[in-house]
C-alpha positions as CSV (number, residue, x, y, z in Angstrom):
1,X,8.4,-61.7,35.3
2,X,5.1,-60.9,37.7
3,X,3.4,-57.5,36.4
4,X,4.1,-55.8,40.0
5,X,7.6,-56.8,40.4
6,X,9.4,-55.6,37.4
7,X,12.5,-53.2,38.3
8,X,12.0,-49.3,37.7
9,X,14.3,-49.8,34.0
10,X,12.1,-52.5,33.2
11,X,8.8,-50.8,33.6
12,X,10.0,-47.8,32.0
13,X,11.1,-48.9,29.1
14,X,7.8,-51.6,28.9
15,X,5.8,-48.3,29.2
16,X,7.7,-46.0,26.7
17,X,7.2,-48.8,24.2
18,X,3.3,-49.2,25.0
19,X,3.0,-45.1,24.7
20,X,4.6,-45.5,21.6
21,X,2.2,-48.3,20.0
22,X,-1.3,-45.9,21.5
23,X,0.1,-43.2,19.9
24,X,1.5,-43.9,16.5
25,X,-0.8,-46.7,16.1
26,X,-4.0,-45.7,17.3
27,X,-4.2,-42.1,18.9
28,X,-2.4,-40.1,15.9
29,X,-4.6,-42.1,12.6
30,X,-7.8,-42.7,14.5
31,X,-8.8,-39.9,17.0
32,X,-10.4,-37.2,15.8
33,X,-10.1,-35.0,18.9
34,X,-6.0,-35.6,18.9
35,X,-5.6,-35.3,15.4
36,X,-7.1,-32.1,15.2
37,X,-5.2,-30.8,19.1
38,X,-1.8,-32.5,17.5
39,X,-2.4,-30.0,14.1
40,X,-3.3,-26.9,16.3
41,X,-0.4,-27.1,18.6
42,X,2.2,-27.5,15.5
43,X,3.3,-31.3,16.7
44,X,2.9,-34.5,15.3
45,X,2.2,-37.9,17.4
46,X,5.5,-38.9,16.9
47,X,7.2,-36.0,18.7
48,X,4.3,-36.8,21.6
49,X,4.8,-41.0,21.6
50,X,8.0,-40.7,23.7
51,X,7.3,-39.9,27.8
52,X,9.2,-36.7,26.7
53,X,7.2,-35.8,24.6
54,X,4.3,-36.6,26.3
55,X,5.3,-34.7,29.2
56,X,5.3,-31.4,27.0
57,X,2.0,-31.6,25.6
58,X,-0.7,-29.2,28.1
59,X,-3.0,-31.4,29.5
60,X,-6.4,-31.4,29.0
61,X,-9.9,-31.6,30.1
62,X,-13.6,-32.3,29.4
63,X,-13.9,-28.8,28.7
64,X,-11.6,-29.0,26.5
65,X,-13.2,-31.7,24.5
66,X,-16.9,-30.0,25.0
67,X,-16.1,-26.8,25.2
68,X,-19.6,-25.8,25.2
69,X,-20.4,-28.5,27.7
70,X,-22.8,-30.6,25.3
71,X,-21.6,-34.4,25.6
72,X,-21.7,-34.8,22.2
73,X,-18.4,-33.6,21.5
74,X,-16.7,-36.7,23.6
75,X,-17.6,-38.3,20.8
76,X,-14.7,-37.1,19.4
77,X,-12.5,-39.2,21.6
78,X,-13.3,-42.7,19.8
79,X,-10.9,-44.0,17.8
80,X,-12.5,-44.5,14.2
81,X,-10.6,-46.8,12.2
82,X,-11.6,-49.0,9.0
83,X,-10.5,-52.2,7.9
84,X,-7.7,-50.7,5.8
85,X,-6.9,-48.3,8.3
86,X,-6.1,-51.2,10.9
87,X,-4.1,-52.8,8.7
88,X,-1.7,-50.1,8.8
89,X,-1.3,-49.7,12.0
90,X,-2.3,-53.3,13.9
91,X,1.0,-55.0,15.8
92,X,2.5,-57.4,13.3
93,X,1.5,-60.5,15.4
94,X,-2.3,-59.4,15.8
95,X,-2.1,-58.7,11.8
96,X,-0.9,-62.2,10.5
97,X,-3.5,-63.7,13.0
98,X,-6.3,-61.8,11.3
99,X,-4.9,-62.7,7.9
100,X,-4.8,-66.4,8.2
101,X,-7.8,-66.6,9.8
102,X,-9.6,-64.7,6.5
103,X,-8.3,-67.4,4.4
104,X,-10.1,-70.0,6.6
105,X,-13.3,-68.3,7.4
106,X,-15.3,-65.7,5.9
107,X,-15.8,-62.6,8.1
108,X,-13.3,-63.9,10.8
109,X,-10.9,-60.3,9.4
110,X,-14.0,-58.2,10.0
111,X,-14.1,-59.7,13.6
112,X,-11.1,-59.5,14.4
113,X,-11.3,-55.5,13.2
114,X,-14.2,-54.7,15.4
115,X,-13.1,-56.5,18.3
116,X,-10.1,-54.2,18.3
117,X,-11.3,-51.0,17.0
118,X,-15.8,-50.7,17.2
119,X,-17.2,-49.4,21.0
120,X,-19.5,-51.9,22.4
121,X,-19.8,-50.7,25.9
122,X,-20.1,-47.4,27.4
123,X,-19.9,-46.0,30.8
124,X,-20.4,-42.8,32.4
125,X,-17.9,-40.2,33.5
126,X,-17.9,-36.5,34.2
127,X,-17.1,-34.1,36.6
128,X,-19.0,-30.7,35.6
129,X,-21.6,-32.6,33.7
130,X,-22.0,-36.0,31.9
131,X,-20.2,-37.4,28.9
132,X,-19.7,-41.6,28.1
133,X,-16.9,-43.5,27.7
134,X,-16.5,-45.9,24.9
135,X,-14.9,-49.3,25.1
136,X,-14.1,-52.0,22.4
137,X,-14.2,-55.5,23.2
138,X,-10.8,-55.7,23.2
139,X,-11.1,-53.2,25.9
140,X,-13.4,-55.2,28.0
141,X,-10.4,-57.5,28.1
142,X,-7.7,-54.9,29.3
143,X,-10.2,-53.8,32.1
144,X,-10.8,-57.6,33.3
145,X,-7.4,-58.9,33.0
146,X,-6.2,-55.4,35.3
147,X,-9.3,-56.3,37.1
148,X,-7.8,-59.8,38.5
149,X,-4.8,-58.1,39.0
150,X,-6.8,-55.2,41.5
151,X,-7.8,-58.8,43.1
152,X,-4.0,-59.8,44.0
153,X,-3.5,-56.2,45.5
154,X,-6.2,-56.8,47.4
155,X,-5.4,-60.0,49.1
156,X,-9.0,-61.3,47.4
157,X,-9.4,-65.0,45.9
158,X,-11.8,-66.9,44.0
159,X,-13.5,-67.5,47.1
160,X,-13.9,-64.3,48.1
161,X,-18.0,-63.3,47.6
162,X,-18.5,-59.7,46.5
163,X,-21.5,-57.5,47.4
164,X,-21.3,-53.9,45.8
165,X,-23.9,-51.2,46.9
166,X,-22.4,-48.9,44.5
167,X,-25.1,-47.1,42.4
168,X,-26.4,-49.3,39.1
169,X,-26.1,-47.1,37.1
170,X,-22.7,-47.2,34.6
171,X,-20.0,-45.8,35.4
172,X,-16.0,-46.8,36.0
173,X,-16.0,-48.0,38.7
174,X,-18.7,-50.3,38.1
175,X,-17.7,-51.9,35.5
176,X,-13.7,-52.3,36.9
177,X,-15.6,-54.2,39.9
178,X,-17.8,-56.0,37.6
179,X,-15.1,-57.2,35.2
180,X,-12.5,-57.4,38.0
181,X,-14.6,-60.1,39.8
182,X,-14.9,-62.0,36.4
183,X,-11.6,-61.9,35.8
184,X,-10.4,-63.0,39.0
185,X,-13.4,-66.0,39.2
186,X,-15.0,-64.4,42.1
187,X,-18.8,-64.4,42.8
188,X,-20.4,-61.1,43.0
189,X,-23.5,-59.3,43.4
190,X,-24.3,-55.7,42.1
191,X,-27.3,-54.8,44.5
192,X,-27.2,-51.3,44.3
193,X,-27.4,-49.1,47.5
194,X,-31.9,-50.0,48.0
195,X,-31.3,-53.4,47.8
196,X,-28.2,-54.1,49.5
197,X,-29.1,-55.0,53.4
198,X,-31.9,-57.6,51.6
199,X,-29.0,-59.3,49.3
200,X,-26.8,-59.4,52.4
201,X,-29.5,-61.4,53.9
202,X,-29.1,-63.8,51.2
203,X,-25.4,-63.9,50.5
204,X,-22.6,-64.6,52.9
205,X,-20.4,-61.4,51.3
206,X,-16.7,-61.8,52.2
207,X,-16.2,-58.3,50.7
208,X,-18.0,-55.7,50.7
209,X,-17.6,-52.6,48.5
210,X,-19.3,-49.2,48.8
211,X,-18.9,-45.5,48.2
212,X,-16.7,-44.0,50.8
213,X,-19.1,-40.5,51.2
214,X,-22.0,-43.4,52.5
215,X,-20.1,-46.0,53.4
216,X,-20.6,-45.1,57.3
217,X,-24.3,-44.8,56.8
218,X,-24.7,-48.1,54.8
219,X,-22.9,-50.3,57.2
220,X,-25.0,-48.7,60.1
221,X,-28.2,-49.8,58.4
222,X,-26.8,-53.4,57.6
223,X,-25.0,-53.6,61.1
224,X,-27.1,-57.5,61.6
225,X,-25.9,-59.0,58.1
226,X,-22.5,-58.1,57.7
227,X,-20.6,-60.6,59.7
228,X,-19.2,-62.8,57.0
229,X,-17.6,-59.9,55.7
230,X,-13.7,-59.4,55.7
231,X,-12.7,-56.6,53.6
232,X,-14.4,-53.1,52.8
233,X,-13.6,-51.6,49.5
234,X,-14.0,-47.6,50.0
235,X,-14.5,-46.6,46.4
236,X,-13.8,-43.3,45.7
237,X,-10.3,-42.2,47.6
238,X,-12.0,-41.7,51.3
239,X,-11.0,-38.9,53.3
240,X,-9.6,-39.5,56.9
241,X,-13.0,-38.6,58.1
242,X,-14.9,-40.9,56.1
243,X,-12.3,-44.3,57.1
244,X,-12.7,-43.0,60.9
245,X,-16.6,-43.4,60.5
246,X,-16.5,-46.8,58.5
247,X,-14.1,-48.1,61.4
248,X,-16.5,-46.6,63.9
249,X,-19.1,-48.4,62.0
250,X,-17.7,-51.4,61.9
251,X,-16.8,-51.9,65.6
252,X,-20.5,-50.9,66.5
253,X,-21.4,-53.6,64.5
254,X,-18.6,-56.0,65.7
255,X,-17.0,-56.8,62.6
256,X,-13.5,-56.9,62.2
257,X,-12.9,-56.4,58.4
258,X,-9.8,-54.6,56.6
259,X,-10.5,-51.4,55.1
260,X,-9.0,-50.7,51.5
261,X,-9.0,-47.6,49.2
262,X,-9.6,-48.5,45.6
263,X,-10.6,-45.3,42.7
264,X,-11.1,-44.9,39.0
265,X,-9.8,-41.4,38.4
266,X,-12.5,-39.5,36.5
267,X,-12.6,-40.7,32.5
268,X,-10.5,-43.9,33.7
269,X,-11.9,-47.5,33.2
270,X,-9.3,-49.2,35.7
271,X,-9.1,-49.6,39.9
272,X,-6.1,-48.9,41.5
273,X,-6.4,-49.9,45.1
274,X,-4.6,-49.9,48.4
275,X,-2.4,-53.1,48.7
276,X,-3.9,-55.9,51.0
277,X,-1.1,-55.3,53.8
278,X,-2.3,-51.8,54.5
279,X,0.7,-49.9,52.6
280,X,0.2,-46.5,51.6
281,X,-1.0,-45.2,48.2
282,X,-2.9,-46.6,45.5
283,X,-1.4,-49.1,43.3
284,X,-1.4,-48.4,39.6
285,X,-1.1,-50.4,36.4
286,X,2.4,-49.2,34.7
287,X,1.6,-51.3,31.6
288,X,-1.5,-49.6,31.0
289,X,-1.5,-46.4,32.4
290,X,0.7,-43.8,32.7
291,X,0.1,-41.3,35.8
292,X,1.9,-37.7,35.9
293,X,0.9,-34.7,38.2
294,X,0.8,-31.2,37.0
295,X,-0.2,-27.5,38.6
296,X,-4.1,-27.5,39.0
297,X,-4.0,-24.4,38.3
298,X,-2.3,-23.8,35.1
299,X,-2.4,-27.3,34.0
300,X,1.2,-27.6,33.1
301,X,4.3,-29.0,34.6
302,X,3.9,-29.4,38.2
303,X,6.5,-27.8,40.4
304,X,8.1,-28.1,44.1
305,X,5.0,-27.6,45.8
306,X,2.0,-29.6,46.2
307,X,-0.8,-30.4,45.9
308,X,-1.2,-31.5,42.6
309,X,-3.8,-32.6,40.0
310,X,-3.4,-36.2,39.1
311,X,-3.2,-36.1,35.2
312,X,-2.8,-40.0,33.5
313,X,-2.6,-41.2,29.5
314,X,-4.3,-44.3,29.0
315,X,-2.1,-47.3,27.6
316,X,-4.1,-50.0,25.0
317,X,-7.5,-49.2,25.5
318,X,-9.3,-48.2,21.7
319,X,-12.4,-47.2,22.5
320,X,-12.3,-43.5,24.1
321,X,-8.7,-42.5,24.2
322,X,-7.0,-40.0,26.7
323,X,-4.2,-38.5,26.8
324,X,-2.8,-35.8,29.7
325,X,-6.5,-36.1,31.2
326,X,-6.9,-33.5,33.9
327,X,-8.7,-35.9,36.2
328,X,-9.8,-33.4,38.8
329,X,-8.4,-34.9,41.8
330,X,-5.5,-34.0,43.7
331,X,-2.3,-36.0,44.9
332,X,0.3,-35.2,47.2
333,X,2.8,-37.4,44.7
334,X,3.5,-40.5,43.0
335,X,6.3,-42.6,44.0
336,X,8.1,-45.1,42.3
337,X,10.0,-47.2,45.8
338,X,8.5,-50.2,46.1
339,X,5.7,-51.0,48.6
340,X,6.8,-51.0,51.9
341,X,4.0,-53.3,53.0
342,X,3.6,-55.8,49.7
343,X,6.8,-54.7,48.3
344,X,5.0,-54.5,44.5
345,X,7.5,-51.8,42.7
346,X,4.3,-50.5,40.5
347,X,4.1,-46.5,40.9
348,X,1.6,-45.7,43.7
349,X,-0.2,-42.5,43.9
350,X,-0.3,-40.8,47.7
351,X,-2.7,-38.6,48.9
352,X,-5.4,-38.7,46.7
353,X,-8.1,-35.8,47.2
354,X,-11.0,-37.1,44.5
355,X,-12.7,-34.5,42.4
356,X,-11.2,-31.7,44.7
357,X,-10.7,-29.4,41.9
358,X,-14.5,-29.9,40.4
359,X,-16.4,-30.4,43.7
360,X,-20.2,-31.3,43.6
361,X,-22.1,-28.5,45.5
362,X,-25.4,-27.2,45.8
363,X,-25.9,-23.6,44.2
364,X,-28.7,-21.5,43.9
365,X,-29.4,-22.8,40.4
366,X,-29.2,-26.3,41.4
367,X,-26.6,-28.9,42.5
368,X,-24.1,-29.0,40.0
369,X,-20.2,-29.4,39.8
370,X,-18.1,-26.1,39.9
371,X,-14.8,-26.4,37.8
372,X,-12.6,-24.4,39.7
373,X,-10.0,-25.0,36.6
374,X,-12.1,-23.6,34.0
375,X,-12.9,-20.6,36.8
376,X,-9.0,-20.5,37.2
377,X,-8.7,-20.6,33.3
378,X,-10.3,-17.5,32.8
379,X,-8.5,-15.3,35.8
380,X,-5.0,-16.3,34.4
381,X,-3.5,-14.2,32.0
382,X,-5.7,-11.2,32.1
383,X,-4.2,-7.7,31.4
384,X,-6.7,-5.5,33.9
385,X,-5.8,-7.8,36.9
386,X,-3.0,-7.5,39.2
387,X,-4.5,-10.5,41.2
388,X,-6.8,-13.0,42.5
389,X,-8.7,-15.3,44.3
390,X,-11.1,-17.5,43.6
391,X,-13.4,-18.7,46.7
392,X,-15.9,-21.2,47.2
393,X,-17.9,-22.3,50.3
394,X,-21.4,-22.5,51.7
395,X,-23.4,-18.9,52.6
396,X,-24.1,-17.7,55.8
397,X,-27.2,-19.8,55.8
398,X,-25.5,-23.0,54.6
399,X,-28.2,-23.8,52.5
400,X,-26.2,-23.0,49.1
401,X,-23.0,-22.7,48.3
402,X,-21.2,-19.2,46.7
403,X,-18.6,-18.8,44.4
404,X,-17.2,-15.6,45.0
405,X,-14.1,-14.6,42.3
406,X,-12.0,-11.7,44.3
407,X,-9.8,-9.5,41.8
408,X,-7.5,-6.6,42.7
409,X,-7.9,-4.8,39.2
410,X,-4.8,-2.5,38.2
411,X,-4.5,0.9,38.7
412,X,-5.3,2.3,34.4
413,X,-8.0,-0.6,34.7
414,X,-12.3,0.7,35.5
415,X,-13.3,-1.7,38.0
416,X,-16.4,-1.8,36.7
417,X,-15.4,-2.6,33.6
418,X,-13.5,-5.4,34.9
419,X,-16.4,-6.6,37.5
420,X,-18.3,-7.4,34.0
421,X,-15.8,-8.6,32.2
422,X,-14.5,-11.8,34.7
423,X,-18.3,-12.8,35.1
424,X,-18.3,-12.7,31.7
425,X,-15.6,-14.7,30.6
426,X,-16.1,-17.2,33.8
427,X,-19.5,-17.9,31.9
428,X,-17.8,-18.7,29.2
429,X,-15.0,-20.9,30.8
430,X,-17.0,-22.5,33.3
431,X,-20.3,-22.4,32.2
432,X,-21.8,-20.5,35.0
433,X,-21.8,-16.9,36.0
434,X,-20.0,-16.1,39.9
435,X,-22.5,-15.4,42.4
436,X,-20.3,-11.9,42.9
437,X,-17.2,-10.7,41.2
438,X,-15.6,-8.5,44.5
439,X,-13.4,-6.0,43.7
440,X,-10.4,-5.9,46.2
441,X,-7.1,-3.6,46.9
442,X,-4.1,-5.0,46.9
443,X,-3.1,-6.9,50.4
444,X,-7.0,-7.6,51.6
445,X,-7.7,-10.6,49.3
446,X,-9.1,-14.0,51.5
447,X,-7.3,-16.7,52.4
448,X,-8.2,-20.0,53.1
449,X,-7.8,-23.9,52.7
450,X,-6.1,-23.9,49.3
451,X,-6.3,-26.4,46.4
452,X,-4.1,-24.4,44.3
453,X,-1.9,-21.1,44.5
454,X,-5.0,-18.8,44.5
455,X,-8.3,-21.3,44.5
456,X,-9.8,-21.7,47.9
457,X,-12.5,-23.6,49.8
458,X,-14.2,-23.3,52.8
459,X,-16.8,-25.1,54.3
């Protein structure tokens, strides 16, 4: 049966039983990082390897990997596993293959190990600062075979000719375009955004893929080379805005072309995309990912009302591992009716708001991205607070943005002593002091566009 049109039971119970193998056979033994969070939260990984389970562990973050923000600690994602300790836990079929093979060729075990189990790639991810992403060479495999499936979604062939002006250097996204177009047979180009009206000069693109923030800009400046181009990949969940200016784009350049979505969710190494057919939502991998939404600002089980943050556990990748990742975007909700357009029955993920919980902006000290979790993580909870809100947004000069934190302290509680405290522990959380802790009375605090219950932005 095709990998999009299994039935709901069937992808359910193919996904249960792939959760199971990452975490009894490679998440619990080999990662450091979830060894040690399974031991501090009094579980084990096989009360987490059921969807259950799973669903009851807190998610988590980069801060909570590198708490001190040094990306050193992601290190602690990577599965570490010896020969012996792969032996254990390899799938049966994997393990006689690696067996007979030792008995014909010397080294051929030791391969076969490393190929499953030693990083050989890395990429970059990070939303309040940089951290890489390991992958095995089994990995690389997983990526390219999802990345000729991203291809089907798409509507793209072997013929199709891909130019990418996404930024060289690695990241996600990158590499899921890079491997995708291998793994489909496709041609493709990885210009860059400097080089990319001279390679279009050269090479008739069929597709063209860019970042959705420059998209508009890019195809402005290439307007006289892109008419052998059918299909635009935004990469990066666009916004309404930033589709109306690529179609605007587009026509002033007199190219018809479909425009698709496709994203790697922060920490990710696979594409989900907008089906070919123009249905809604991005199409997602069941077999190998597993995507759940919870409260952005508590991080826990998400309830009636929206938006959420888009939270996923990665399904037979070795190198770096992740489990409940708090990817820092938002999503309206994922659905599980098929496609209305293809009619795939993979989940789909609707309304997808990238990084809108960690949002890049420009503060006195520097551009920089602002976790409003971590802000939110050190408001919640506190005993000399009655409430809050958190507010972020440029200053009356829009030259800089502020991150004002608004508390109504309670009535035993010193506002002072509270003013000092918040900046104090939003240092700690967040990794940057507020540019003013405002003391309120109860009724007066802001309101504005909300990401979350209490977290605001404004622009």
């Amino acid at each position: 049966m095709a990998w999009d049109t299994k039935s709901t039971k069937k992808q359910q119970s193919d996904q249960a039983s792939a959760l199971r193998s990452q975490v009894l056979d490679a998440v619990g033994p080999f990662s450091p990082f979830w060894r040690s969070r399974f031991k501090s939260l009094g579980t084990t990984a096989a009360k987490v390897a059921t969807p259950g389970g799973l669903f009851g562990l807190a998610a988590v973050g980069e801060r909570d990997v590198c708490p001190d923000g040094a990306p050193t600690g992601a290190a602690a994602l990577v599965l570490q596993a010896g020969e012996s300790g792969w032996a254990l836990h390899a799938e049966g079929p994997q393990l006689r293959k690696a067996l007979t093979r030792r008995l014909v060729r010397k080294g051929t075990y030791r391969a076969m190990v490393e190929a499953d189990t030693r990083p050989t790639t890395f990429v970059f991810a990070g939303l309040g600062f940089r951290w890489p992403v390991a992958s095995t060479r089994s990995d690389l495999d997983v990526i390219a075979r999802a990345g000729a499936r991203l291809w089907q979604v798409l509507g793209l062939t072997s013929a199709d000719v891909l130019v990418c002006g996404l930024p060289t250097q690695p990241s996600g996204a990158l590499q899921a375009l890079q491997l995708g177009a291998l793994g489909a047979g496709s041609p493709a180009i990885f210009s860059g955004p400097d080089a990319l009206t001279a390679t279009l000069k050269l090479v008739p693109a069929s597709v063209l893929a860019l970042e959705s923030a420059t998209a508009a800009d890019q195809l402005d400046a290439a307007a006289a080379v892109i008419g052998s181009v059918r299909t635009v990949l935004l990469v990066g969940a666009p916004t309404d805005d930033e589709r109306a200016d690529v179609a605007a784009a587009l026509q002033s350049a007199g190219v018809t072309a479909k425009v698709r979505a496709v994203h790697v969710p922060d920490g990710h190494r696979l594409m989900w995309a907008e089906c070919a057919q123009g249905g809604e939502g991005l199409h997602t991998y069941p077999d190998l990912d597993l995507v759940q939404l919870v409260d952005p600002e508590t991080g826990e089980s998400a309830d009636a009302t929206g938006p959420f943050e888009l939270v996923l556990t990665q399904l037979g990748l070795r190198g770096s591992t992740l489990l409940r990742w708090r990817t820092g975007d938002l999503a309206e909700r994922v659905t599980t009716e098929p496609c209305p357009s293809c009619r795939r029955t993979v989940p789909r993920v609707l309304g997808v708001r990238r990084r809108a919980l960690v949002p890049d902006v420009e503060l006195r000290s520097g551009r920089r991205g602002v976790d409003l979790r971590a802000v939110s993580s050190a408001l919640l909870g506190r005993s000399d607070i009655a409430d809050w809100r958190v507010l972020l947004g440029p200053t009356a000069r829009r030259q800089t943005h502020a991150l004002l934190v608004h508390v109504v302290p309670n009535p035993d509680a010193d506002s002072s002593d509270v003013a000092v405290g918040v900046a104090r522990d939003v240092r700690a959380a967040a990794g940057l002091l507020p540019t003013q802790v405002v003391i309120e009375e109860s009724g007066t605090l802001p309101a504005g566009e909300p990401l979350s219950r209490r977290v605001h932005t404004h622009t």
